[in-house]
N, C-alpha and C positions, 0 to 999 in steps of 0.2 A: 577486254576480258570481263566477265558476268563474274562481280564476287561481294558478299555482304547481302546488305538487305534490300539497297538498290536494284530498283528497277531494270537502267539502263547499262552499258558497258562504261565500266572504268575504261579511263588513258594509263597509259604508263609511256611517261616522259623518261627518255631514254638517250645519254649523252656518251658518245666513242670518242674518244681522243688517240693521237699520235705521238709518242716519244719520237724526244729527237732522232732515238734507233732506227726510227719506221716502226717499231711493233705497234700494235693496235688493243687498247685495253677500253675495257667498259669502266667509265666516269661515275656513270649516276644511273640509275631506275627507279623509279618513283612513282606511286598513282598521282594520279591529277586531271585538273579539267582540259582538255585536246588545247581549249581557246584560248586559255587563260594566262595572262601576263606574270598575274599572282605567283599563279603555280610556279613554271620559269624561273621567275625571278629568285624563289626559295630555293628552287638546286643550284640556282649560278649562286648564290651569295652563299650557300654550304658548302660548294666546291673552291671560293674565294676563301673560306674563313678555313678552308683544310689546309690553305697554299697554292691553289693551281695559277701558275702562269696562265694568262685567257691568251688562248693560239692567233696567229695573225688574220685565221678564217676559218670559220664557221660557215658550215654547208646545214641548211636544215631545207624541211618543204614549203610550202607555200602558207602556214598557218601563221597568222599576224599574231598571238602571244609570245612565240616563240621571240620575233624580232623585234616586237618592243621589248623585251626583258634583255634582249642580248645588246641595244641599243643604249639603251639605259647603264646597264652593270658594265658594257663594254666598246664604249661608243669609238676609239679607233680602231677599231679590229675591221677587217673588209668578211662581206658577205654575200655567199654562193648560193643560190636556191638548186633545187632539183629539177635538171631538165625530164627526166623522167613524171613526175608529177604536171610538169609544167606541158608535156604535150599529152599529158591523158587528160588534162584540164582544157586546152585546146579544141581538141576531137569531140569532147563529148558537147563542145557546141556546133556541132559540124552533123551535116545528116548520112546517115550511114552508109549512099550513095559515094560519096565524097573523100571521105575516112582515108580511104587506101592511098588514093592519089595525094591528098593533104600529110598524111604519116612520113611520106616518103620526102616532101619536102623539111617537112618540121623534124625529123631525124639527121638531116642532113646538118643542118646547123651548128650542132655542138661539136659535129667530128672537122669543120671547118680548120684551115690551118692557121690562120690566123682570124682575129677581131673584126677587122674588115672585109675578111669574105664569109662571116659569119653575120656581120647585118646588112651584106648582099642579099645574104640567101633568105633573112629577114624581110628584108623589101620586098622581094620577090614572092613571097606568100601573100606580103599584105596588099600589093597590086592586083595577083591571082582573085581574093577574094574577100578584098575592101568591100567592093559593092553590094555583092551579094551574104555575105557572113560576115556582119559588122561586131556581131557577138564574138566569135571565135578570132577574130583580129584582134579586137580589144582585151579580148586573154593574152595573147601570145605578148602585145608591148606592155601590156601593167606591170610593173617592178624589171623591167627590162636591164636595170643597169645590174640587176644583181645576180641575170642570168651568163653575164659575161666575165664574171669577174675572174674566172680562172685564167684567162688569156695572160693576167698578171702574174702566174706560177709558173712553176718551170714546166715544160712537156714534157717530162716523164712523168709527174705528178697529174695530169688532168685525167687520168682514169679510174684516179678516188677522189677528185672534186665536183667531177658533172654533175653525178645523182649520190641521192643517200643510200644507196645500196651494201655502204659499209654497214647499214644499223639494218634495212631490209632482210638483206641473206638471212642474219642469224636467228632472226625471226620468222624464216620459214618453218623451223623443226620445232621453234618453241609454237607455235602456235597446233602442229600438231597433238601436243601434251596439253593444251590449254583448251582447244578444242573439244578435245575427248571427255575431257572433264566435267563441260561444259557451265559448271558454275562452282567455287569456291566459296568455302563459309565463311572467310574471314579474306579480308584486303590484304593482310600484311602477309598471310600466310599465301595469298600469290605473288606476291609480289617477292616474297622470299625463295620459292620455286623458283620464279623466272630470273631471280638475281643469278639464282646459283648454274642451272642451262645455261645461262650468257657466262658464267665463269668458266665454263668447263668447257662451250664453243671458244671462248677465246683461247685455250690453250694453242688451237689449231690452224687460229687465222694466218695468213700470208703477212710478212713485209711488207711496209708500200714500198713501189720503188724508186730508185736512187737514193737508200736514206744518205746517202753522203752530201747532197744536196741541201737536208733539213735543215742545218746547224744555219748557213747561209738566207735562208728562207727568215727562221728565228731572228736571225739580226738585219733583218729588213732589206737584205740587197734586191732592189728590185728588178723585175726582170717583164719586159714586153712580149707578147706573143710567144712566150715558153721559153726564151732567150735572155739570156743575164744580158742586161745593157752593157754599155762600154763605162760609168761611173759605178756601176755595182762589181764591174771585174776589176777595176782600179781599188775600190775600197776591198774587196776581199782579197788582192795581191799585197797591198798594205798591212791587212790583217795578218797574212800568213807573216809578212815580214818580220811585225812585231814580235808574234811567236817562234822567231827563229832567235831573234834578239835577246829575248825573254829566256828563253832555254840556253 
């Protein structure tokens, strides 16, 4: 957004979170620099010093401030990049000849059923076009470990961990009002507009699903290929156990 006396467009550093419910509430908005560790670092330690439990994962895009500050403030937490991002990052080292055919492989990936026919389908690119598009290869395996890490969540969950489309959407409508405007006089006074849009879209958002799943997630039962292991169904028939005991 253009606001102030600045030249160029402000960032607004912008953090959605999940109740154990599944509802989806906006965390933080904030201006700041797109790159900046700094910036980051200031809303996680504001949302630390408010109380937030830091969730088990964090889905952000591809901008390295973001993941040093969440490494730093939050260094066991596992972390999700945007496959969305990650093949428009792709493609746009690829010549425009190419696109379609390459689209259709690098889309396939994510919707994979499990881990390992997803860096199948991986390999399968980079053999495709090792040779001749060494640039767009070298996109798709950089930070590779953290484009797979949903595999570790349950499958009903992977269709609000692939991409950040949770923070995208709602930025569709606010950008038309920010658009129109085209520039604000003052920082805080967009920044207080656009708090308030994402207040009032959030009333409307969906559930994720399964929240019945979450609580389990929270307390770390881990789970392979979208599937609770057989030591993570043991420890959560334990748990229930306990709770039966308890009551």
């Amino acid at each position: 957004m253009k606001a102030g006396i600045e030249d160029r467009k402000r960032a607004l550093l912008t953090i959605v979170g999940a109740l154990s419910t599944g509802e989806k509430i906006v965390l933080a908005c904030e201006s700041g620099e797109r790159e900046s560790k700094e910036s980051w670092l200031k809303i996680l330690r504001d949302l630390k010093h408010r109380g937030l439990t830091f969730p088990r994962l964090t889905v952000a895009d591809g901008h390295l401030g973001i993941w040093a500050a969440v490494g730093e403030i939050h260094p066991t937490g596992a972390e999700q990049r945007c496959w969305n991002h990650k093949i428009t990052n792709v493609l746009n080292d690829l010549p425009r000849r190419i696109q379609p055919q390459a689209a259709e492989l690098l889309k396939a990936m994510p919707y994979a059923e499990t881990k390992a026919e997803c860096e199948r389908r991986r390999d399968e690119f980079v053999q495709t076009y090792r040779r001749t598009e060494k640039n767009a290869v070298d996109t798709l395996l950089r930070d590779w470990d953290r484009m797979v890490t949903f595999y570790a969540f349950p499958q009903a969950h992977w269709i609000h961990l692939r991409t950040t489309n949770i923070v995208e959407s709602p930025f569709a409508s606010v950008r038309l009002r920010t658009d129109a405007s085209r520039r604000y006089k003052r920082v805080e006074g967009a920044q207080a507009i656009i708090w308030k849009m994402l207040r009032v879209a959030e009333q409307s958002w969906r559930k994720l699903n399964a929240p019945e799943l979450l609580p389990l997630v929270a307390s770390g039962v881990p789970f392979t290929d979208g599937r609770m292991t057989r030591s993570g169904k043991a420890n959560s028939n334990r748990n229930h156990q306990s709770e039966r005991t308890a009551a």
